[in-house]
C-alpha positions, 0 to 999 in steps of 0.5 A, a space after each residue: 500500500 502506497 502511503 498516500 492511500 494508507 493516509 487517505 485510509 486513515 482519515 477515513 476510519 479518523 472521521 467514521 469514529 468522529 461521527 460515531 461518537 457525535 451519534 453515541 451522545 450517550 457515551 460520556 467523555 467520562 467513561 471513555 476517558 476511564 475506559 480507554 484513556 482518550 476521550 472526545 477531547 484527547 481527540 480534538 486536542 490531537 487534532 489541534 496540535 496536528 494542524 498547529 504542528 503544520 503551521 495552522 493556528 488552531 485554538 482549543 475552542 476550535 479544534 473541540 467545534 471541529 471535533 464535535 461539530 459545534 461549539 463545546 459549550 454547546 455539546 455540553 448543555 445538550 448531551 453531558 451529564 453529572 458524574 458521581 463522585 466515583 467517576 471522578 475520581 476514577 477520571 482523576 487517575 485516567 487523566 493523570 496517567 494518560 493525559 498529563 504524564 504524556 505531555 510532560 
């Protein structure tokens, strides 16, 4: 395989997993964080950093509305839920170790 069409692939499988994840609302960033240690906004931070390492300035805010198709502060009010006190604490470990550790 040629490495233009594994990049091409790769996009693709990119933007089918984004438009899963904006159809499975019920899926918090919580549990995906917990879970598999990325969530929504690991996706759209890597996708941030990916164009500003290509010299375009890409802000946070618009990484997430890029990434989630709207503005984060709008995803947010219409799908995100409270998490208990069990679930945040687990966050705290997944976010330590998966997030923080790594951009060291």
């Amino acid at each position: 395989m040629d490495d233009q069409t594994r990049i091409e692939l790769e996009a693709a499988a990119f933007r089918r997993l984004r438009d899963h994840l904006a159809e499975r609302t019920d899926v918090q960033n919580i549990d995906m964080m917990n879970l598999a240690g990325f969530c929504r906004n690991c996706l759209s931070r890597w996708y941030q950093e990916a164009a500003n390492e290509r010299g375009i300035e890409m802000s946070k805010d618009e990484g997430r509305e890029a990434f989630y198709g709207m503005p984060y502060a709008e995803w947010r009010e219409k799908y995100q839920t409270e998490a208990s006190g069990a679930k945040k604490a687990e966050f705290d470990t997944a976010f330590r170790e998966n997030v923080t550790d790594k951009q060291g």
